[in-house]
N, C-alpha and C positions, 0 to 999 in steps of 0.2 A: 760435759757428759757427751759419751758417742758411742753408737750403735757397735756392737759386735758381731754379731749374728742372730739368725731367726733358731728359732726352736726346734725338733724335730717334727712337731705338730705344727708349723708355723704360724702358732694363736701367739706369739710372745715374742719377741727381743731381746735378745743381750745386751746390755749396757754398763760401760766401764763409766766408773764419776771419780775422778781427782786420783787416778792412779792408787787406790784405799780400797775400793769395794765396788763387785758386780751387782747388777739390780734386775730382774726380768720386768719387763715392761707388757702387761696385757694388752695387746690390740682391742678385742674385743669391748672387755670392763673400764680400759683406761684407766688402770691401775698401777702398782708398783709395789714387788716385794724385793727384800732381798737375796741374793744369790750366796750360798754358805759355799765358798772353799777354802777345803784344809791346809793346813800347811804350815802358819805361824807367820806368814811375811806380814809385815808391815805396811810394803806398800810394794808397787810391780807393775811393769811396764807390758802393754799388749800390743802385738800386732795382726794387721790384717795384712794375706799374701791373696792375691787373684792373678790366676791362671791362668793359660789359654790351649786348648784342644784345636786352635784354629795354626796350617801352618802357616809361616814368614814367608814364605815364598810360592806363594800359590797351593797347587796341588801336591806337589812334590816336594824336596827339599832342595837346599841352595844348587845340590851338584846336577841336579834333573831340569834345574832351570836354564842353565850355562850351558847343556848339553844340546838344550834347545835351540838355544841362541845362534 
């Protein structure tokens, strides 16, 4: 079992268990329902992507850095 994401209300988690089925996870009650989606699969694989707004090379980008330089 592992986290997916928070909820839009962040009372709850996402949770994928055995690549089969999502489950929200109550913070609060410490509880556990299931998460219904459609679709017919079987079974399905998730990932998580994390971003970053910050850049690589300081303030600038690589060509502002070497200009510097």
């Amino acid at each position: 079992m592992r986290p997916i994401a928070y909820s839009m209300t962040g009372g709850e988690v996402l949770l994928e268990m055995d690549n089969r089925k999502f489950l929200w996870y109550n913070l609060e009650k410490k509880s556990l329902k299931h998460a219904k989606i459609g679709g017919g699969l079987n079974s399905f694989e998730s990932f998580v992507n994390f971003g970053t707004l910050v850049p690589l090379y300081g303030r600038g980008n690589e060509k502002d850095s070497k200009k510097g330089a």
